[in-house]
C-alpha positions, 0 to 999 in steps of 0.5 A: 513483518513476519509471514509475507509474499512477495509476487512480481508476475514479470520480474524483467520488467517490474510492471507492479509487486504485490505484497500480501499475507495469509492470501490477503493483498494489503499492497503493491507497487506500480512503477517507480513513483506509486505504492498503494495500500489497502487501508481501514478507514481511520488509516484512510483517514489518515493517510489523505490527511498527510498526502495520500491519493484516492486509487478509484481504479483499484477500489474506495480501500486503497490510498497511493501513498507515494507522491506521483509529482516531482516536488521537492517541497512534499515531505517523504511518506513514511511507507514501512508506517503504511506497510506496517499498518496495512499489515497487522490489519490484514493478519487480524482480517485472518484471525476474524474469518 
């Protein structure tokens, strides 16, 4: 990915990381086990299809697409994917506005 920041406003404690783009959070971490991403809705779509969870706390927008339970029978996520797709989606958020 190109022109992306990074913010972990305790950097001793690693409570959440927010990753963003052109002032446009697409994403952050909580914890050890939780990576949520803003998603369009086809991506949306896709992500609860192959196990993503709904994020009701941070908005209809984002999908946790980390499992949060220790199942050793539940595939990886593939979160450079996610990250990738949120990504591109927020730098054409940009070029729109």
């Amino acid at each position: 990915m190109g022109d992306v920041q990074i913010v972990c406003p305790d950097p001793a404690r690693y409570r959440y990381v927010i990753a963003s783009t052109d002032n446009i959070v697409f994403g952050f971490a909580v914890g050890m086990n939780r990576i949520v991403f803003r998603l369009d809705e086809r991506m949306k779509e896709r992500a609860f299809i192959t196990g993503g969870m709904e994020c009701p706390e941070c908005g209809d927008e984002w999908v946790a697409v980390v499992h949060e339970l220790p199942d050793s029978d539940w595939p990886a996520v593939d979160v450079r994917f996610w990250a990738q797709k949120r990504y591109v989606h927020a730098r054409s958020m940009k070029a729109k506005g």
